[in-house]
C-alpha positions in Angstrom: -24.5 -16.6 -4.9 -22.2 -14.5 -7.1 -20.4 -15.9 -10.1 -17.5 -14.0 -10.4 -15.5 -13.7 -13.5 -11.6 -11.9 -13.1 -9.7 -10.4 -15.9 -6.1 -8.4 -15.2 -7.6 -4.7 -15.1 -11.7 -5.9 -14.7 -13.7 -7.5 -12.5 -17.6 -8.9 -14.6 -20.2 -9.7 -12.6 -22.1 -12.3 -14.0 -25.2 -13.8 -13.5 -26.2 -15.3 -10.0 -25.9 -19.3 -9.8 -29.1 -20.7 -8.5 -28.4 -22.0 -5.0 -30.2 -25.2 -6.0 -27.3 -25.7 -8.1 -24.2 -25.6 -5.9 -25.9 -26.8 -2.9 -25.0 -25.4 0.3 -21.8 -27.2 1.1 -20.7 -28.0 -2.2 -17.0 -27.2 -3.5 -16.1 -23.6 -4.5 -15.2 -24.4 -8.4 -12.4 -21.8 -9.3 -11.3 -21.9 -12.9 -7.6 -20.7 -13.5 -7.0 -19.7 -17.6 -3.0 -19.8 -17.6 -2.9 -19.3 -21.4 -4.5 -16.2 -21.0 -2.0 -13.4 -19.6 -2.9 -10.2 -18.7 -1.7 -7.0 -17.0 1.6 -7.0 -14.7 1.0 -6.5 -11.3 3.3 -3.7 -10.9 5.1 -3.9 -7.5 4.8 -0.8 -6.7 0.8 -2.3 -5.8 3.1 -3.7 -2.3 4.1 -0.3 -1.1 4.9 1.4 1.7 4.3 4.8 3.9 6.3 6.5 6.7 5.1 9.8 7.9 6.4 11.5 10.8 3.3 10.6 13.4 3.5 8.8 16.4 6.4 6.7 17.0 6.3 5.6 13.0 9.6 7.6 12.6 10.9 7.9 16.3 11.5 4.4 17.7 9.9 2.6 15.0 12.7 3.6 12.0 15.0 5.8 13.6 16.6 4.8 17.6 19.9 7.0 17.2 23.5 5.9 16.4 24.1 5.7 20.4 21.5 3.9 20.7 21.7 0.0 22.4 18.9 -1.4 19.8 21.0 -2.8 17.3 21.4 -0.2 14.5 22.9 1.0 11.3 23.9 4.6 11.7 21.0 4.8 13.8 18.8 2.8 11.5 17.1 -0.6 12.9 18.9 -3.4 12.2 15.6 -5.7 12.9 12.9 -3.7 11.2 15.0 -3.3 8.2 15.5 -6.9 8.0 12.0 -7.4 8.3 11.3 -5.4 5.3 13.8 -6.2 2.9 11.7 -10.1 3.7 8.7 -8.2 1.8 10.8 -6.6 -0.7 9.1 -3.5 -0.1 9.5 -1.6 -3.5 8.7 2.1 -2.5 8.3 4.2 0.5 6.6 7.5 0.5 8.0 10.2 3.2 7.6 12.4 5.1 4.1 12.5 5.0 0.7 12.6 4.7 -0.4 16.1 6.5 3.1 16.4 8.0 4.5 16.8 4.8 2.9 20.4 4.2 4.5 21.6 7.0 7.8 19.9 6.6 10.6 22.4 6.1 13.4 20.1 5.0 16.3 22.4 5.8 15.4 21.6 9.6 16.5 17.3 8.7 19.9 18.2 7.6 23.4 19.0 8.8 24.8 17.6 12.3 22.5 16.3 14.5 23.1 19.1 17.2 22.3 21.8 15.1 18.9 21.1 13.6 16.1 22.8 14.4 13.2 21.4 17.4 9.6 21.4 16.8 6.2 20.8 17.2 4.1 18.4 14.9 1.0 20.2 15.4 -0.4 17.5 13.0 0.0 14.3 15.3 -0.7 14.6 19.0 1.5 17.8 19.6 4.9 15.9 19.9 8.4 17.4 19.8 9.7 16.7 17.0 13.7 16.9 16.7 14.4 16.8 13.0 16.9 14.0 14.0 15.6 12.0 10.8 15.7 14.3 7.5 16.2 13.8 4.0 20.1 11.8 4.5 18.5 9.6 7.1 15.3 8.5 4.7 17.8 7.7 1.5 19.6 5.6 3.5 16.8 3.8 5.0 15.5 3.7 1.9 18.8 2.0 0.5 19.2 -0.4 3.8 15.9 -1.5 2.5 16.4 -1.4 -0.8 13.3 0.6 -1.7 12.8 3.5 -4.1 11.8 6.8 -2.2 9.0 8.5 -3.0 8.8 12.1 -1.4 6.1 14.6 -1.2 7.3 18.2 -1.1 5.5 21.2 0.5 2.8 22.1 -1.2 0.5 23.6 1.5 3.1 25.9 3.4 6.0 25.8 1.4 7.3 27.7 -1.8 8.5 26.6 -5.2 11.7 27.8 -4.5 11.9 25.6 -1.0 11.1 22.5 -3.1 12.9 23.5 -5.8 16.1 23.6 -3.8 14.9 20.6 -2.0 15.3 18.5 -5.0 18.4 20.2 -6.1 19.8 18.9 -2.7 19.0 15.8 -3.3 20.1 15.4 -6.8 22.4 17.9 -8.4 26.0 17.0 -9.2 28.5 17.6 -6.4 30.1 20.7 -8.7 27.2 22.4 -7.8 26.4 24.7 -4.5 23.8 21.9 -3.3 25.6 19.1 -4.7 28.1 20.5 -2.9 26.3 20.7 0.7 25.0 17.3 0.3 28.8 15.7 -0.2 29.6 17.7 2.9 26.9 15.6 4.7 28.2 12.3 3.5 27.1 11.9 0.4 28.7 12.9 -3.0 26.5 11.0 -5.4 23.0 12.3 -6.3 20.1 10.6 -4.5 18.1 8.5 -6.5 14.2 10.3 -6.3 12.0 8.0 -8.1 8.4 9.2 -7.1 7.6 12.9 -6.4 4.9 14.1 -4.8 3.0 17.2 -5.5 1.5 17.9 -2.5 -0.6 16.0 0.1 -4.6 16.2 0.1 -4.9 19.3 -0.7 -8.6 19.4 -0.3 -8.1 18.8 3.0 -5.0 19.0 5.5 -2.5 20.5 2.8 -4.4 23.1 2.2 -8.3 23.1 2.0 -7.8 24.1 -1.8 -10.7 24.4 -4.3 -9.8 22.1 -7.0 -8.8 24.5 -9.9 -6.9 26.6 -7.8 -4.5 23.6 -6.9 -4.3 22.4 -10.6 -3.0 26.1 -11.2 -0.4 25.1 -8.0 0.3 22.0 -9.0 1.8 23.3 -12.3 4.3 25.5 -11.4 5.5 23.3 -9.1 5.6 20.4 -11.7 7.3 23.0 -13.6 9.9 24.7 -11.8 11.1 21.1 -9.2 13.7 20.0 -11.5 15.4 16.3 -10.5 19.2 17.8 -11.6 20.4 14.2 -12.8 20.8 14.1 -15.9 19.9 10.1 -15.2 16.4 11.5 -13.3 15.6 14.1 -15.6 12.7 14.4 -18.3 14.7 13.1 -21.2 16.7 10.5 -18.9 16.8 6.6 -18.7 14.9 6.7 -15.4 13.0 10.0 -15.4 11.4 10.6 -12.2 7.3 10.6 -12.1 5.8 13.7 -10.3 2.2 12.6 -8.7 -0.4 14.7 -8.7 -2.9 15.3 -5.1 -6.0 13.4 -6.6 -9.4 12.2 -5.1 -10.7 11.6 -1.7 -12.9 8.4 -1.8 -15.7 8.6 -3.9 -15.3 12.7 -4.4 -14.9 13.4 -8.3 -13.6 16.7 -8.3 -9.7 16.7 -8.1 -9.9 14.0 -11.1 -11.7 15.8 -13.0 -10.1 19.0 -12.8 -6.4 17.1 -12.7 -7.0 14.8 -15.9 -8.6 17.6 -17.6 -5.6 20.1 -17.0 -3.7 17.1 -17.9 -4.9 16.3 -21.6 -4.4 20.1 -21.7 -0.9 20.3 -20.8 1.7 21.8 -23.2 5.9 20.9 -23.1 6.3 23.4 -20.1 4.8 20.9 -17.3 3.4 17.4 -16.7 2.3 14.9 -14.5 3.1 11.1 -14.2 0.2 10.0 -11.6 -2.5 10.7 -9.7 -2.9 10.3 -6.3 -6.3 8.6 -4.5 -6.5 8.1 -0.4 -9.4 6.1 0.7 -9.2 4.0 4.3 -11.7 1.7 5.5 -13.2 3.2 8.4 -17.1 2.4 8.8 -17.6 5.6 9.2 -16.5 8.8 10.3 -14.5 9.2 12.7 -13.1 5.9 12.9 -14.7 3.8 16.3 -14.4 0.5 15.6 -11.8 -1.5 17.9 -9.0 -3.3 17.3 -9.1 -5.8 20.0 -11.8 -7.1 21.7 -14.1 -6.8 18.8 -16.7 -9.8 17.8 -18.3 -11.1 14.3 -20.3 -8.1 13.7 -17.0 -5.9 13.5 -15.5 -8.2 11.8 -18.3 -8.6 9.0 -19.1 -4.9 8.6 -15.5 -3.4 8.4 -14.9 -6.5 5.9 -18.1 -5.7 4.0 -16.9 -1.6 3.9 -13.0 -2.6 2.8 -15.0 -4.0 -0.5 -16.3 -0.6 -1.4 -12.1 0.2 -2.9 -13.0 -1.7 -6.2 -16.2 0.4 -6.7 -14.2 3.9 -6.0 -11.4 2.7 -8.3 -13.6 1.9 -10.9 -15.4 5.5 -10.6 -12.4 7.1 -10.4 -10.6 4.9 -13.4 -13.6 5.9 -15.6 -13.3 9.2 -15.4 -9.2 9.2 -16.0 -10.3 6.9 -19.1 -12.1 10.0 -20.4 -9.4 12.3 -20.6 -6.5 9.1 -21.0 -8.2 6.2 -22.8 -4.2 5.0 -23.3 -3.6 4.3 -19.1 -0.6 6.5 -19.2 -1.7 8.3 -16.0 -1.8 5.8 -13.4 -3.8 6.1 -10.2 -1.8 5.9 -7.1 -3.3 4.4 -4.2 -1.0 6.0 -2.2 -2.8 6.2 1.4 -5.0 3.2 2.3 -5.5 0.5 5.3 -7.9 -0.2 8.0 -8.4 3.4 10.2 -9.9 2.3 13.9 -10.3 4.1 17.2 -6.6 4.1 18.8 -5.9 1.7 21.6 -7.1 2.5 24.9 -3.9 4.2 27.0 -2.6 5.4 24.0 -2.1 8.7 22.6 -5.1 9.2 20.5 -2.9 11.9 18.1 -0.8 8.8 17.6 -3.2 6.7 15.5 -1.7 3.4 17.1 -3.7 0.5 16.6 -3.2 -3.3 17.1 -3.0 -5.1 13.6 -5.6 -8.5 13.7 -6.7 -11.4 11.6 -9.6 -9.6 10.2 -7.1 -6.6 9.2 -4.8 -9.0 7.6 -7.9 -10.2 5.7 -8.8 -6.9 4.5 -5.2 -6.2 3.5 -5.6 -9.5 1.1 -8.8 -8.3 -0.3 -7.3 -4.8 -1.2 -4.4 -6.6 -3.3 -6.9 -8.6 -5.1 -8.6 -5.4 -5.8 -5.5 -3.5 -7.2 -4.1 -6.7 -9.0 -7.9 -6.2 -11.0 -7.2 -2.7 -11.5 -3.4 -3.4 -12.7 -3.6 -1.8 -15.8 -4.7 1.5 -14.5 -3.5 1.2 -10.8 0.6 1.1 -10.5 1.3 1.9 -7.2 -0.3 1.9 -3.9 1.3 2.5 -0.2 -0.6 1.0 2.8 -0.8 3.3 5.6 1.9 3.1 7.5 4.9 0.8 7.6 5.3 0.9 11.6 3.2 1.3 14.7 0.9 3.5 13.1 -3.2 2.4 11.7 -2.7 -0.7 9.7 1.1 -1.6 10.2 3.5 -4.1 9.1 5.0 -4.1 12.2 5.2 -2.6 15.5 8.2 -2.3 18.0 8.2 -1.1 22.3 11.7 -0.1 22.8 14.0 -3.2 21.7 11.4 -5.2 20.7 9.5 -5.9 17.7 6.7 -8.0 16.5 5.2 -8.6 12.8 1.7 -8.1 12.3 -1.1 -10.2 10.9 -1.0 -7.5 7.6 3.1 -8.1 7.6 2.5 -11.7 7.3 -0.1 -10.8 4.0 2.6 -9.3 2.2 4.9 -11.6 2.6 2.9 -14.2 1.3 1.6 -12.2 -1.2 5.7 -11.7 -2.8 5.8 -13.8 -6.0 2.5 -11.6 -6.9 5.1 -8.4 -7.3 5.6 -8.2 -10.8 3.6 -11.3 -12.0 1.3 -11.3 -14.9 -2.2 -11.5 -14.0 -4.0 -14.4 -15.4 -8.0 -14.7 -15.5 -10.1 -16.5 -12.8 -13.7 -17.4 -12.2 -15.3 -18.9 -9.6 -18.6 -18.6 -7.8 -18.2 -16.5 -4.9 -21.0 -17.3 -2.8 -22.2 -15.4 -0.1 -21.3 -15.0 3.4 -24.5 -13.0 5.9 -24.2 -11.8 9.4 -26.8 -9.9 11.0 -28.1 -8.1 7.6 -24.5 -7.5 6.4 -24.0 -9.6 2.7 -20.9 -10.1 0.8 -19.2 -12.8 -1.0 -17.7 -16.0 0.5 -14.4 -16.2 -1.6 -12.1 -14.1 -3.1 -9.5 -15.4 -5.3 -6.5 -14.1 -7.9 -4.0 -15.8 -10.0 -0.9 -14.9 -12.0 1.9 -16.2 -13.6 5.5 -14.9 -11.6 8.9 -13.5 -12.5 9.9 -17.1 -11.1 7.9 -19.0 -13.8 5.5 -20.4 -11.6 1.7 -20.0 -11.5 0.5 -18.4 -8.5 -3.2 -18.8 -6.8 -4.3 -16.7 -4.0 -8.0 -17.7 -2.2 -9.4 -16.5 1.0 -12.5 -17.2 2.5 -14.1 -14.7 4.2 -16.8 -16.3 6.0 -15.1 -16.4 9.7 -17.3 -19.7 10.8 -17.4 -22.3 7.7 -14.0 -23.8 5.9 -14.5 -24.1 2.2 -13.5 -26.8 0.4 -11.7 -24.6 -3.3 -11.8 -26.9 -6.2 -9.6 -25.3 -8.6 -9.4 -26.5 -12.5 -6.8 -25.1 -15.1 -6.6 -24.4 -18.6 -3.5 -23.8 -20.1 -1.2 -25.9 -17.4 -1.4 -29.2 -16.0 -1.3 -29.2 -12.5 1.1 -31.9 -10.7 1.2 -30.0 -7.0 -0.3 -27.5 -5.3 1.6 -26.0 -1.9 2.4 -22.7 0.0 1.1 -21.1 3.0 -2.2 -20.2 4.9 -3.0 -17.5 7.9 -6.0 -17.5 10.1 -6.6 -18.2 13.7 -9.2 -19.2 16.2 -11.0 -15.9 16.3 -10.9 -12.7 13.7 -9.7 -10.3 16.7 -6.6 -12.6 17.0 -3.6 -10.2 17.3 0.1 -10.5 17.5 1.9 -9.2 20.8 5.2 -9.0 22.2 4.3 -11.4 24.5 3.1 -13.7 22.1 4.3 -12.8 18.6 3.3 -16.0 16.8 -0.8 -16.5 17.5 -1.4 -15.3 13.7 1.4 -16.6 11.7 0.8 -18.6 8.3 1.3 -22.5 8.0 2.1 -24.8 5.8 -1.3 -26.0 3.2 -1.1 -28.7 0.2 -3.4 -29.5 -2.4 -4.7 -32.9 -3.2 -4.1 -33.7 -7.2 -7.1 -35.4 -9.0 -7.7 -35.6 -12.8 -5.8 -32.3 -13.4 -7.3 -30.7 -10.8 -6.3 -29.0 -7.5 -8.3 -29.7 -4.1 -7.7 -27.2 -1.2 -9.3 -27.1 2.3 -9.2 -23.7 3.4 -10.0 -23.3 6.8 -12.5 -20.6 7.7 -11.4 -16.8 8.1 -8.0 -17.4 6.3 -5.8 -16.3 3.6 -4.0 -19.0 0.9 -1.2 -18.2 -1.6 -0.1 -21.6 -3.4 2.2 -22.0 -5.9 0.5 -24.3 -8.9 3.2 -26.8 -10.3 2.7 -28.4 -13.5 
């Protein structure tokens, strides 16, 4: 068994506890220090990706303004209202590997004069342009989300992205400024996140590392945000993220972090990007249906291996920026499996279970750890595609196991992490070890304190006794999610199998009592 001691921005592994001295049935102890604060859990850690792949765009976002699916100018009226429920704080667009072969001047203008093409990236579909850079800011608004946009790195010029950004942000005196009013909208866009590019050692490019670093800095240099609001010596300047590592491969951080520490006044970067999916292994096999408790226990046991590669990662950045002013950007992450049978396999569809919305839990525990060095992460992808929040068949739409997660997971955005212990305990199946419990805790915007616990072992409940300092605790109450089995899904035809329910803690001597059932996710809210 693991005794497992969590600080905001480090997790210490501390010495085993004898199993003699727990016993096997015996209450998890979790120990909640509410006088301690730590990092904020930025919540940016809660966001979200939409690339043009599949029907993630096509059906998922976008239906058309003649279309009979309720809509705002051609917008979703029900997906939209199922985000703004998360408070999703950031979406990244267009892509992923579509975004090195975006040309953005094909998304704008009148819908009947934009140019057709191929995505050669995803599954060889048509793809119409009918959702471009107008439609994305005001999806982004509907939702109330901060874009983040990756420009063309791989195929692209300076000059494209250059003009792409003056598009979107000049003043409405000026030539783009000007064509952007004409479009329906005066006002410069509001382009918080920038992307530099798109995994350039791979799909954007197959660059060596030092030869993207001497990319990456013109184009940091020469893609000016034209509001004076955005700009470097504005209220809001926008961040440009830098293409960073690929799992557990050191090389882009090395070479970006030391070009960084370099850098004069002429160029700069405000983050670095990671990608790292749990797979089990490449390329991705496992189902998502029909799978039993050996897929559940060795996809769970791989999802873990995200605080090791931060960690890796994070020392290296500390190296070259012991101050954390570069932060890492998870900004492509999630569960990868095989696609669902009778589905196109370029579409990366998947169905969105139990055990996912486990993982997803785990992965915000992780990054809430990592808070002081990891701002902003996007889950990939928002709709119908890998490890979705929701996922829609014409006019209808049903929210996933993983939607359900972040919802619960809401008063974490923002919130002050606080430190926990507990002993973790161990869960085995056929050779595969990891911890029983998981658990984080924080102090919201709202005041109150927040505990999240889940128990990964998908056969036992676990009975969490949970003791403060720093706060009396009066009540304990909020939400739970599991199901009979860890390959539970959510359908259109039945859309509520893996929804949370109500939990309560029983009060005792100052401390809290929860029965969490087994393979299931808590968030309560601690009143005192």
């Amino acid at each position: 068994m693991l005794r497992r001691t969590l600080l905001a921005g480090a997790a210490l592994l501390l010495a085993p506890v004898p199993a003699a001295a727990q016993g096997k049935d015996a209450p998890v102890t979790v120990t909640v220090d509410a006088g301690k604060p730590g990092a904020t859990i930025d919540r940016n850690i809660f966001g979200q990706f939409a690339e043009h792949l599949g029907t993630g765009i096509y059906g998922g976002i976008w239906v058309g303004k003649d279309s009979p699916i309720p809509n705002v100018r051609g917008i979703r009226k029900d997906v939209v209202a199922a985000l703004r429920a998360i408070r999703v704080p950031v979406v990244r667009w267009p892509g992923g590997c579509f975004a090195d072969e975006y040309h953005w001047r094909d998304g704008i203008g009148p819908q009947e004069k934009r140019k057709s093409s191929v995505n050669t990236n995803w599954g060889g579909a048509g793809e119409p342009n009918s959702f471009g850079t107008d439609e994305f800011m005001d999806f982004a608004d509907q939702v109330g989300a901060d874009a983040y946009v990756s420009v063309n790195v791989g195929s692209g010029t300076i000059q494209e992205a250059a003009d792409w950004l003056a598009y979107m942000t000049a003043d409405p005196s000026t030539t783009a400024g000007k064509e952007r009013a004409a479009n329906g909208h005066p006002a410069p866009y509001k382009v918080k996140y920038l992307g530099l590019g798109n995994e350039s050692w791979g799909c954007g490019g197959s660059m060596r590392p030092d030869h993207y670093v001497d990319l990456m800095k013109r184009f940091a240099r020469f893609t000016h945000n034209l509001d004076p609001k955005q700009g470097e010596k504005g209220p809001e300047p926008m961040q440009r993220i830098a293409v960073g590592p690929n799992d557990n491969d050191t090389s882009y951080t090395e070479a970006v972090m030391a070009a960084w520490k370099g850098h004069d006044w002429a160029w700069n970067i405000e983050g670095l990007s990671m990608h790292a999916y749990t797979t089990g292994g490449w390329p991705p096999s496992y189902p998502s249906v029909g799978f039993g408790e050996t897929g559940y226990a060795k996809l769970v046991k791989a999802a873990l291996a995200m605080d090791g590669m931060i960690a890796k990662h994070s020392a290296i950045m500390d190296k070259y920026d012991p101050d954390k002013k570069v932060p890492l950007i998870v900004d492509e992450w999630g569960v990868w499996l095989a696609p669902l049978p009778g589905t196109n396999p370029g579409f990366l569809y998947q169905q969105n279970s139990l055990r996912d919305a486990i993982i997803a839990a785990l992965h915000v525990n992780i990054f809430a750890r990592h808070a002081d060095r990891v701002r902003m992460t996007n889950i990939a992808q928002m709709i119908n595609v890998l490890q979705a929040m929701i996922l829609t068949d014409k006019e209808k739409m049903v929210l996933t196991p993983t939607y359900h997660v972040f919802r619960m997971y809401v008063p974490f955005q923002d919130a002050r992490a606080v430190p926990v212990s507990f002993d973790a305990g161990t869960y085995t199946h056929e050779g595969v070890t990891m911890p029983r419990v998981d658990a984080i805790a924080a102090r919201g915007k709202d005041g109150k304190l927040w505990l999240a616990v889940t128990n990964l072992d998908p056969n036992k409940p676990a009975r969490i006794a949970v003791r403060f300092a720093g706060v009396t605790a009066k009540s304990a109450a909020g939400e739970v999610l599991t199901a009979a089995k860890v390959d539970a899904v959510n359908s259109f035809e039945a859309p509520s199998t893996v929804v949370p329910k109500p939990i309560r803690g029983s009060v005792a001597k100052d401390a809290v009592t929860l029965e969490l059932p087994a393979k299931s996710v808590a968030v309560v809210a601690i009143e005192g």
